[in-house]
CHARMM-style PDB file with segment names, atoms N, HN, CA, C and O in Angstrom:
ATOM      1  N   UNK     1     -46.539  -1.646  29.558  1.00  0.00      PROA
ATOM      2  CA  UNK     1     -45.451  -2.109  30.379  1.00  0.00      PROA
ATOM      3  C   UNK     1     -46.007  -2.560  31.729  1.00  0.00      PROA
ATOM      4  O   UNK     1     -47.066  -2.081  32.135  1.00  0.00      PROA
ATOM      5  N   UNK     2     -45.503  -3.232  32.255  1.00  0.00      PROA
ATOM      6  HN  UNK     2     -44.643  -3.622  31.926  1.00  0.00      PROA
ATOM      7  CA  UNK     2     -45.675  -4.540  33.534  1.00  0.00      PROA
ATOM      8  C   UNK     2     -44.637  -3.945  34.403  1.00  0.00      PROA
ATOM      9  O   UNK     2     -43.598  -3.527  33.892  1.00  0.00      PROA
ATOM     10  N   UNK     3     -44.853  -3.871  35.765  1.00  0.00      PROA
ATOM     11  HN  UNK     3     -45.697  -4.210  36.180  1.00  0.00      PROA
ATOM     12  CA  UNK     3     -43.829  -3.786  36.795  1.00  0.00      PROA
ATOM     13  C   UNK     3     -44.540  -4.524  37.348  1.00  0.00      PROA
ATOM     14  O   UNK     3     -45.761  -4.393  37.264  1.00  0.00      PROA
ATOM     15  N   UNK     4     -43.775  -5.822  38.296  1.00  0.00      PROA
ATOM     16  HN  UNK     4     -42.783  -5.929  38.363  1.00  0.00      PROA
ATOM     17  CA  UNK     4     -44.622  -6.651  39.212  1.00  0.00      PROA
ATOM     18  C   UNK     4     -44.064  -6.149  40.689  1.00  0.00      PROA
ATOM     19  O   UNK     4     -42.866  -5.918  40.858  1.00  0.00      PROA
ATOM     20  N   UNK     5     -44.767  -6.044  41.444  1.00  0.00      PROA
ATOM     21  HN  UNK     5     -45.740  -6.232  41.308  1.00  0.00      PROA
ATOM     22  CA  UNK     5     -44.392  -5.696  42.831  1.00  0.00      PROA
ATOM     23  C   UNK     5     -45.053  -6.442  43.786  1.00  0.00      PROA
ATOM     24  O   UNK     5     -46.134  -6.918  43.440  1.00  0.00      PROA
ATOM     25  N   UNK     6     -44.617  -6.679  45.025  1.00  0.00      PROA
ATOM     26  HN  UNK     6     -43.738  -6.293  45.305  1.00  0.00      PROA
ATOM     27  CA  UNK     6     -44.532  -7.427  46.011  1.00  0.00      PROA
ATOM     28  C   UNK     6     -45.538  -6.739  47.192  1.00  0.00      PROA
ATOM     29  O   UNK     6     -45.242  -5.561  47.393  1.00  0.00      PROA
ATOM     30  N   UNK     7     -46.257  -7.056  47.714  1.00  0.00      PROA
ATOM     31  HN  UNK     7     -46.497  -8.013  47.551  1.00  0.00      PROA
ATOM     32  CA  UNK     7     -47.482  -6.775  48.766  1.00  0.00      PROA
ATOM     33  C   UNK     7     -46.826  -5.794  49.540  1.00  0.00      PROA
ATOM     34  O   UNK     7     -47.336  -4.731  49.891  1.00  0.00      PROA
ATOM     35  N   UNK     8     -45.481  -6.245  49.841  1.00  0.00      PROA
ATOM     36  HN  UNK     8     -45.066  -7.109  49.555  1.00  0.00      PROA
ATOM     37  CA  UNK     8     -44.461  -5.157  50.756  1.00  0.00      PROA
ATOM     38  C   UNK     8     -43.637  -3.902  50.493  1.00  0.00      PROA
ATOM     39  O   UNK     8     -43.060  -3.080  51.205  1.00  0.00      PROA
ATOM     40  N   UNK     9     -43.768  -4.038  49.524  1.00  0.00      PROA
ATOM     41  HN  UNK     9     -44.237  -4.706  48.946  1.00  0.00      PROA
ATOM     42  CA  UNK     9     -42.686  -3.281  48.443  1.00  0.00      PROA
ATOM     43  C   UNK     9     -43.102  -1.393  48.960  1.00  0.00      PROA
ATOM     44  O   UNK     9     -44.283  -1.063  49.062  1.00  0.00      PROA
ATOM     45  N   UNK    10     -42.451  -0.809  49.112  1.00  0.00      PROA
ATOM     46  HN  UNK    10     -41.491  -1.078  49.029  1.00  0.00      PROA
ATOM     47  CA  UNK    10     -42.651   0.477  49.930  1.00  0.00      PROA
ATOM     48  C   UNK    10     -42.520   1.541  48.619  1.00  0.00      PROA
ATOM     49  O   UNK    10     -42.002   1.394  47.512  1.00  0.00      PROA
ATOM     50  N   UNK    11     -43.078   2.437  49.117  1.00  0.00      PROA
ATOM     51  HN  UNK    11     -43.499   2.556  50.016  1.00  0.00      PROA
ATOM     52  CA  UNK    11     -43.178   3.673  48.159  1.00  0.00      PROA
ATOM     53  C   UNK    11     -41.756   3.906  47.248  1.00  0.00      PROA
ATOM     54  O   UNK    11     -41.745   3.773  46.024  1.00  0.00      PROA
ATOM     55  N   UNK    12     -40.586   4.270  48.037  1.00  0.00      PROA
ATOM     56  HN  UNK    12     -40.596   4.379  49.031  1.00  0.00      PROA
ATOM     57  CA  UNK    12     -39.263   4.534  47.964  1.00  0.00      PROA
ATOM     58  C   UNK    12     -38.918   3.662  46.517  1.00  0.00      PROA
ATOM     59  O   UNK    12     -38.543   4.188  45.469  1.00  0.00      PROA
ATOM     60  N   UNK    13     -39.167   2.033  46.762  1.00  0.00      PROA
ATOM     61  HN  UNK    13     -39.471   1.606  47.614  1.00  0.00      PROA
ATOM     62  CA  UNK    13     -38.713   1.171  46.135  1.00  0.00      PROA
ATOM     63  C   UNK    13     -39.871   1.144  45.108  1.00  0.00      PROA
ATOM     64  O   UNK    13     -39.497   0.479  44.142  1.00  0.00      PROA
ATOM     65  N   UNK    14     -40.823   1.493  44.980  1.00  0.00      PROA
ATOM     66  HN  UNK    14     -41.127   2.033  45.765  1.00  0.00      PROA
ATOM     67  CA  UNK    14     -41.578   1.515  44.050  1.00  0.00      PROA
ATOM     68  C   UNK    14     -41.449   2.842  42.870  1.00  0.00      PROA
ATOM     69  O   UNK    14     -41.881   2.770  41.719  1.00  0.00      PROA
ATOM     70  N   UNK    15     -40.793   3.965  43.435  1.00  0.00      PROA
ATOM     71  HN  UNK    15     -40.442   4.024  44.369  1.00  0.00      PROA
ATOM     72  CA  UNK    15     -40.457   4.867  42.595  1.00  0.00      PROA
ATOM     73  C   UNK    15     -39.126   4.565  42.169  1.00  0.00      PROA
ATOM     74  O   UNK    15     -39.021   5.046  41.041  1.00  0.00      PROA
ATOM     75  N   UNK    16     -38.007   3.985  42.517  1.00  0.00      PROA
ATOM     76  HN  UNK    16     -38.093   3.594  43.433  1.00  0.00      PROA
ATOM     77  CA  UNK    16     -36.994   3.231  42.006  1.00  0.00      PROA
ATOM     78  C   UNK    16     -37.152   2.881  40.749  1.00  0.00      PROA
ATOM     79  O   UNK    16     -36.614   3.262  39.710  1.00  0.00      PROA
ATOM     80  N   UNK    17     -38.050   2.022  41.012  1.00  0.00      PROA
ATOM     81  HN  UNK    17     -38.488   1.713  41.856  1.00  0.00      PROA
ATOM     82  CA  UNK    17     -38.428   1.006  40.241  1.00  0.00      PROA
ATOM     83  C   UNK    17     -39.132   1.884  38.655  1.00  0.00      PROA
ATOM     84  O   UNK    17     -38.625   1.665  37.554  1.00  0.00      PROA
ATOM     85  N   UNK    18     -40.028   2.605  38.792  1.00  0.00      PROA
ATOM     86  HN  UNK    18     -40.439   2.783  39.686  1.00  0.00      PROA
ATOM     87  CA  UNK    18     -40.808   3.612  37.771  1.00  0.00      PROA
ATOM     88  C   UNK    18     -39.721   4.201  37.598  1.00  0.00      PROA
ATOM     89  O   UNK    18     -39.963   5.042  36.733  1.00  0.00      PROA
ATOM     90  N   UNK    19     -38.428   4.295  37.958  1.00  0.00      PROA
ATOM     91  HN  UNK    19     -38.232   3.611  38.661  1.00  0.00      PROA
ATOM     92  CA  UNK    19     -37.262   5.644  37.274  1.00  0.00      PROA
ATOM     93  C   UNK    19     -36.720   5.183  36.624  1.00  0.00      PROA
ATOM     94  O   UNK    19     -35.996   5.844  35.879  1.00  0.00      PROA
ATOM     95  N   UNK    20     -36.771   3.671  36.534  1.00  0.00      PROA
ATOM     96  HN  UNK    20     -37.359   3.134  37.139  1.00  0.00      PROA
ATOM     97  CA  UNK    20     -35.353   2.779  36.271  1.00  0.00      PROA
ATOM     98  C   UNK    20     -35.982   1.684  34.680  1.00  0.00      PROA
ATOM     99  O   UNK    20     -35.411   1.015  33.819  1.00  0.00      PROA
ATOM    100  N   UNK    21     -37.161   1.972  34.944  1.00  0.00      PROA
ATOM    101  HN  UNK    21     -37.625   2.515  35.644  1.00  0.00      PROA
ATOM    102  CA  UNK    21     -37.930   1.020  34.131  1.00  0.00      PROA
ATOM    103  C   UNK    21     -37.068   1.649  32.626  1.00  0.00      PROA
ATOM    104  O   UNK    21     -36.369   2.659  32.542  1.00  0.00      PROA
ATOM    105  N   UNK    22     -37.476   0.492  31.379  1.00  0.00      PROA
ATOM    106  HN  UNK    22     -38.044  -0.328  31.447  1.00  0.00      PROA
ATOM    107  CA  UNK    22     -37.224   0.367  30.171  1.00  0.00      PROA
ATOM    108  C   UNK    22     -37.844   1.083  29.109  1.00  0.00      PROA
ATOM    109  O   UNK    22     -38.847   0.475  28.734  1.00  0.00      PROA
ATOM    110  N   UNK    23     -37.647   2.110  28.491  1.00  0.00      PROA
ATOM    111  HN  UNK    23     -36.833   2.604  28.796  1.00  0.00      PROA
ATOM    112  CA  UNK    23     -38.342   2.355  27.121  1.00  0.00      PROA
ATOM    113  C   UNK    23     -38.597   1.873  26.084  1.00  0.00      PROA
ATOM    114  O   UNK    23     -37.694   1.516  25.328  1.00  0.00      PROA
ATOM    115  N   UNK    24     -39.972   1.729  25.758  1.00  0.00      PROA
ATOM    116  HN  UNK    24     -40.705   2.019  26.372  1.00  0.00      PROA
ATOM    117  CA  UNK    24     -41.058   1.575  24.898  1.00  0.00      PROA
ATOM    118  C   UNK    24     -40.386   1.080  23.428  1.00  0.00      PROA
ATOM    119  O   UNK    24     -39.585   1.725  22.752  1.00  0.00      PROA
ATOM    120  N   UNK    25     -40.789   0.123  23.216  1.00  0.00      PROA
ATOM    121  HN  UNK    25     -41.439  -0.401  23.765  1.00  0.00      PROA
ATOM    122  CA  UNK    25     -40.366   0.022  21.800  1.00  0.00      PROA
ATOM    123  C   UNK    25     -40.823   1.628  20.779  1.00  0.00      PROA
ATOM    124  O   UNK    25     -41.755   2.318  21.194  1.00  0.00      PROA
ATOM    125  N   UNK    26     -40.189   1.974  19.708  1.00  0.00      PROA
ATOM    126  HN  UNK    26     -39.433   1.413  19.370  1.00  0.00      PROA
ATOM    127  CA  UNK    26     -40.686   2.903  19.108  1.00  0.00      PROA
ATOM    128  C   UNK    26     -41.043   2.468  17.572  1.00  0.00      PROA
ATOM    129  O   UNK    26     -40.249   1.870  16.846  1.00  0.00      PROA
ATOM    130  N   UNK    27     -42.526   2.912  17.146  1.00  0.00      PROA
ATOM    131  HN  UNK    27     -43.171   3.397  17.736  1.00  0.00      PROA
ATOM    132  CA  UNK    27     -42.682   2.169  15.846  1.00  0.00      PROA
ATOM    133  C   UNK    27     -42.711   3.071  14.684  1.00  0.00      PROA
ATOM    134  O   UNK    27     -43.699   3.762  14.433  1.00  0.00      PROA
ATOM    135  N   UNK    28     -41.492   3.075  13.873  1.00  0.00      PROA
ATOM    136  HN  UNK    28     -40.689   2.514  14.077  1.00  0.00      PROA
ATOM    137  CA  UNK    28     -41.231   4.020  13.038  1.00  0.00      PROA
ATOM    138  C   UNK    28     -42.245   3.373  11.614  1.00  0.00      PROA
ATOM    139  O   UNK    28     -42.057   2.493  10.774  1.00  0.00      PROA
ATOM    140  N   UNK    29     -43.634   4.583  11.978  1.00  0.00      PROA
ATOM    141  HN  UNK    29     -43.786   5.298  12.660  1.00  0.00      PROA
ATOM    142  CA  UNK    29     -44.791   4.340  11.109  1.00  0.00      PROA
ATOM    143  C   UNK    29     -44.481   4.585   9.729  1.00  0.00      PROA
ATOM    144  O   UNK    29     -44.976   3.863   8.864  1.00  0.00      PROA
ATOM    145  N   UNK    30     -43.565   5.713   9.381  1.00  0.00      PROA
ATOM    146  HN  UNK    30     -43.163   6.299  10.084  1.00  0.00      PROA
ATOM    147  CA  UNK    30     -43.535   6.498   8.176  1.00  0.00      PROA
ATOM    148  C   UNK    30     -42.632   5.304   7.292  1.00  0.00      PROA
ATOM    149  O   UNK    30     -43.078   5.367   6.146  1.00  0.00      PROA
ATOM    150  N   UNK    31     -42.041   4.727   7.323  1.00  0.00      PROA
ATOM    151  HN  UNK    31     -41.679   4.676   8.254  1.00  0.00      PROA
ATOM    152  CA  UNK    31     -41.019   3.588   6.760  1.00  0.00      PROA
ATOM    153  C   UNK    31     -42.661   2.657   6.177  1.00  0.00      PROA
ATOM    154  O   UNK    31     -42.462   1.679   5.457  1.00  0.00      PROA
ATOM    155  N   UNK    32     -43.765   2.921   6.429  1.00  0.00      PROA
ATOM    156  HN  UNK    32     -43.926   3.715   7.014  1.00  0.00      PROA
ATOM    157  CA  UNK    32     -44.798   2.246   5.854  1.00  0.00      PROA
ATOM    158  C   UNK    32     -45.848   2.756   5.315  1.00  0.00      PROA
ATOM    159  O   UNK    32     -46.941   2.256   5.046  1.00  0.00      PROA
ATOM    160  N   UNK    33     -45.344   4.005   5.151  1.00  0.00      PROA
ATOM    161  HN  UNK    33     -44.457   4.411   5.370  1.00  0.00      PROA
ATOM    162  CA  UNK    33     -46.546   4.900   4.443  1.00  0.00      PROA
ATOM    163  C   UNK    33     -46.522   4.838   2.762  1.00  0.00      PROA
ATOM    164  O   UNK    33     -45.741   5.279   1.918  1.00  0.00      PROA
ATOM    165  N   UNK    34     -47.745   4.084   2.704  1.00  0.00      PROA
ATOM    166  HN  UNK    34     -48.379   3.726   3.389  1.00  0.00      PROA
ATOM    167  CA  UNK    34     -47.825   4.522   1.022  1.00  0.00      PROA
ATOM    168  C   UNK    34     -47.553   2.761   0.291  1.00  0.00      PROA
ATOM    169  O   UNK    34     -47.878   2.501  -0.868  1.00  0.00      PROA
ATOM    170  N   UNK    35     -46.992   1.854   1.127  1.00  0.00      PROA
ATOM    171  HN  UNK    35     -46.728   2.065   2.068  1.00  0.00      PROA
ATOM    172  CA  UNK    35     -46.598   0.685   0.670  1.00  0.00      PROA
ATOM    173  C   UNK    35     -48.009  -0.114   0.520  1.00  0.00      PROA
ATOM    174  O   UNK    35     -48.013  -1.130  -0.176  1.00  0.00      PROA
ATOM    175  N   UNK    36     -49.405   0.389   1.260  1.00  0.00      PROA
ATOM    176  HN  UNK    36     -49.402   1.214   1.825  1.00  0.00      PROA
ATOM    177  CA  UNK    36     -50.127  -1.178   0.311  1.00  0.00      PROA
ATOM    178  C   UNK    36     -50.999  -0.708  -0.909  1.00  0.00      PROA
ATOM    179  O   UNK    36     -51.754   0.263  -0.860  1.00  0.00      PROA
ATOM    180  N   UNK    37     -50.811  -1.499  -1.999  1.00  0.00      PROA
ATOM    181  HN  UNK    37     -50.198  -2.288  -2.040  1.00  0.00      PROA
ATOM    182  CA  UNK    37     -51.997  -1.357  -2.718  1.00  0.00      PROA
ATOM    183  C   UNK    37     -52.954  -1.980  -3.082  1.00  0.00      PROA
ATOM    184  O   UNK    37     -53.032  -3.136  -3.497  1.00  0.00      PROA
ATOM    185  N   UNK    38     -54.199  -0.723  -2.836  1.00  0.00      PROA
ATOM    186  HN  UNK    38     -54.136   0.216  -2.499  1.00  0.00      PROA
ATOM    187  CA  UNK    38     -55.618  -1.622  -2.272  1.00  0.00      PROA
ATOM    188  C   UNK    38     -56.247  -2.203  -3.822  1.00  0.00      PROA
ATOM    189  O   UNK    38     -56.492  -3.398  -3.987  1.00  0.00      PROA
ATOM    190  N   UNK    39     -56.462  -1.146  -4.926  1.00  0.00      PROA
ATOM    191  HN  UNK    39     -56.263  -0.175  -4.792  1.00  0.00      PROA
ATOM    192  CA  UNK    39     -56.839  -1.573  -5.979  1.00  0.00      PROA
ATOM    193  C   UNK    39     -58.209  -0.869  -6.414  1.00  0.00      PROA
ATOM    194  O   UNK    39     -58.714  -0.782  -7.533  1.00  0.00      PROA
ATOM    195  N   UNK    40     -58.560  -0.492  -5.432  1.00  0.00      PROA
ATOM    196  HN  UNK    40     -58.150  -0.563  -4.522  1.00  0.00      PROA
ATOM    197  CA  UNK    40     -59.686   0.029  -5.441  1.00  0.00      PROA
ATOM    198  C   UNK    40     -59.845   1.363  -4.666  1.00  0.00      PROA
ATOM    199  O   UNK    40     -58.893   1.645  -3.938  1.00  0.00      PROA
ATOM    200  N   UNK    41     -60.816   2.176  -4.697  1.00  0.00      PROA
ATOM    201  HN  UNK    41     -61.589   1.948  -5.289  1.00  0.00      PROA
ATOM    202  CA  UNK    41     -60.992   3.537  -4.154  1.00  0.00      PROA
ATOM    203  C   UNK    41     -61.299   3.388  -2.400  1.00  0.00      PROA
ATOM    204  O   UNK    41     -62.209   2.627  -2.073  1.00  0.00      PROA
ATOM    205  N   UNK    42     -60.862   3.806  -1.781  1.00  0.00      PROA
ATOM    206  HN  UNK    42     -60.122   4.425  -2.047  1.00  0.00      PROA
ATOM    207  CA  UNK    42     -60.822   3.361  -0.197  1.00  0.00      PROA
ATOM    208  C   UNK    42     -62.237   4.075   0.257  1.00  0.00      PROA
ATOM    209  O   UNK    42     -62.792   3.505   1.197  1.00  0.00      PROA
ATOM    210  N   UNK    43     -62.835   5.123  -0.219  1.00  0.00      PROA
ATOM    211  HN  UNK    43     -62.385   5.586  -0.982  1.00  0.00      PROA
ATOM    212  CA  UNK    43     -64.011   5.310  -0.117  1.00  0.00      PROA
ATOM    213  C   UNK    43     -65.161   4.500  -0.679  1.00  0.00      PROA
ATOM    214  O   UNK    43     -66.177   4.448   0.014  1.00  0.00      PROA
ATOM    215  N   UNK    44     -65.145   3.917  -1.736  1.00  0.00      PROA
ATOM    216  HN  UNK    44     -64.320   3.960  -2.299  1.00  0.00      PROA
ATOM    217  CA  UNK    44     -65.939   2.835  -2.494  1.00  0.00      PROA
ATOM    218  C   UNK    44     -65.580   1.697  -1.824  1.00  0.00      PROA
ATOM    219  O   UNK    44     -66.444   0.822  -1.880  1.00  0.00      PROA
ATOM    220  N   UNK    45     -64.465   1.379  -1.129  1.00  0.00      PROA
ATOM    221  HN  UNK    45     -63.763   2.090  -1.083  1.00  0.00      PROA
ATOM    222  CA  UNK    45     -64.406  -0.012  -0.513  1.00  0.00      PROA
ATOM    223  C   UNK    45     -65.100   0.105   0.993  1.00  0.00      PROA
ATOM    224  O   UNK    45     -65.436  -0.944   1.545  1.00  0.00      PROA
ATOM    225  N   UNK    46     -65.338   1.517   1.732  1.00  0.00      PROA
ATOM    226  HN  UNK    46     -65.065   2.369   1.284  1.00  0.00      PROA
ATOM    227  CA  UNK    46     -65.505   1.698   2.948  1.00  0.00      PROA
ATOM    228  C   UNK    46     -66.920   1.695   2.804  1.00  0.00      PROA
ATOM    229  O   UNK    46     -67.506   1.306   3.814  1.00  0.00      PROA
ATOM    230  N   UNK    47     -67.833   2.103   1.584  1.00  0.00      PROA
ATOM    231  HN  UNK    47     -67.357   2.420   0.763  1.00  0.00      PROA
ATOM    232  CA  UNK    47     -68.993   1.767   1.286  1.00  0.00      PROA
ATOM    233  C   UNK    47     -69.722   0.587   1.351  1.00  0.00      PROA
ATOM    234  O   UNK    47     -70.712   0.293   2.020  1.00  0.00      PROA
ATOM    235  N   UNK    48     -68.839  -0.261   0.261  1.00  0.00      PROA
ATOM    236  HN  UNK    48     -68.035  -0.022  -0.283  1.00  0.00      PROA
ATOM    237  CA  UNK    48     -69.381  -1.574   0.128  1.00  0.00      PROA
ATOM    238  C   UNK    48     -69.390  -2.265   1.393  1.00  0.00      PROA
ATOM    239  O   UNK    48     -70.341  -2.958   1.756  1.00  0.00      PROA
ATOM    240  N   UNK    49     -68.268  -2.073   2.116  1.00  0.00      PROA
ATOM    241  HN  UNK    49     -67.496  -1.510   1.821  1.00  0.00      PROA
ATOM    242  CA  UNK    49     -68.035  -3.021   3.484  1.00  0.00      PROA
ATOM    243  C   UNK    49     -69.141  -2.481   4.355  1.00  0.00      PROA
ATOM    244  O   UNK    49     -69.785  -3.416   4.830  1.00  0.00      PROA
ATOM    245  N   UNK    50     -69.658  -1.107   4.792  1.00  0.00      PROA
ATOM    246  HN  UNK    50     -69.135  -0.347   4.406  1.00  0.00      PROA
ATOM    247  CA  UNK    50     -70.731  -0.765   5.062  1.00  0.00      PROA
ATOM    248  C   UNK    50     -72.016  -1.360   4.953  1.00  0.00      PROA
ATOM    249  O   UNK    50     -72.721  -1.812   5.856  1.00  0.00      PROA
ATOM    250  N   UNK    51     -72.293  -1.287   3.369  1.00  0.00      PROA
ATOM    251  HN  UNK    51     -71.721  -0.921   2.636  1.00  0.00      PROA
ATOM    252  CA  UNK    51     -73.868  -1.770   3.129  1.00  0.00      PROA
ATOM    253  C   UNK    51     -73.908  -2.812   3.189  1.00  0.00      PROA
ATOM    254  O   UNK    51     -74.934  -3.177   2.615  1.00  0.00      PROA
ATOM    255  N   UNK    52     -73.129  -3.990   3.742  1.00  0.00      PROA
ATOM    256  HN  UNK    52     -72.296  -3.693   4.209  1.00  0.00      PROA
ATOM    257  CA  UNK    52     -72.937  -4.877   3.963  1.00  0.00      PROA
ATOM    258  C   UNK    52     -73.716  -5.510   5.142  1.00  0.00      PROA
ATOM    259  O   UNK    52     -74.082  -6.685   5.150  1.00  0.00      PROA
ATOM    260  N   UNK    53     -73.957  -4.529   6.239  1.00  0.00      PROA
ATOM    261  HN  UNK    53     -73.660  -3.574   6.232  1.00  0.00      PROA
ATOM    262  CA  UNK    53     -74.384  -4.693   7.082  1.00  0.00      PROA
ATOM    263  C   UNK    53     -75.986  -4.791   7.228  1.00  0.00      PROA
ATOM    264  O   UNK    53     -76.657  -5.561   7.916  1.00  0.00      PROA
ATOM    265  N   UNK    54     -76.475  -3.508   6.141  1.00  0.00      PROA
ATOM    266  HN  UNK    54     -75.930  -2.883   5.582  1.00  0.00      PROA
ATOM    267  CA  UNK    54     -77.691  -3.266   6.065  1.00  0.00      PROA
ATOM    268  C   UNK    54     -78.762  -4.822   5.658  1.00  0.00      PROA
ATOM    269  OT1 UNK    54     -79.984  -4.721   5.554  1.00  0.00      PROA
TER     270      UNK     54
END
């Protein structure tokens, strides 16, 4: 989150401002648990992508 404030802007009005501010989008993770399928073993894929490097 962004608050833009002004060179002048005084303490008072700057805690205003932090009281008043907007809440956070919230990202309801669990509504996506379990939905992709990889096809393959996620340890055997974390391998291959590994030795990849070597």
């Amino acid at each position: 989150m962004v608050i833009k404030l002004k060179k002048n802007t005084t303490s008072k009005q700057l805690n205003e401002k932090l009281l008043n501010r907007k809440p956070a989008k919230v990202i309801q993770a669990k509504k996506h648990l379990g939905k992709v399928n990889w096809g393959e073993d996620p340890l055997a894929y974390q391998k291959r992508k590994r030795n990849e490097w070597d």
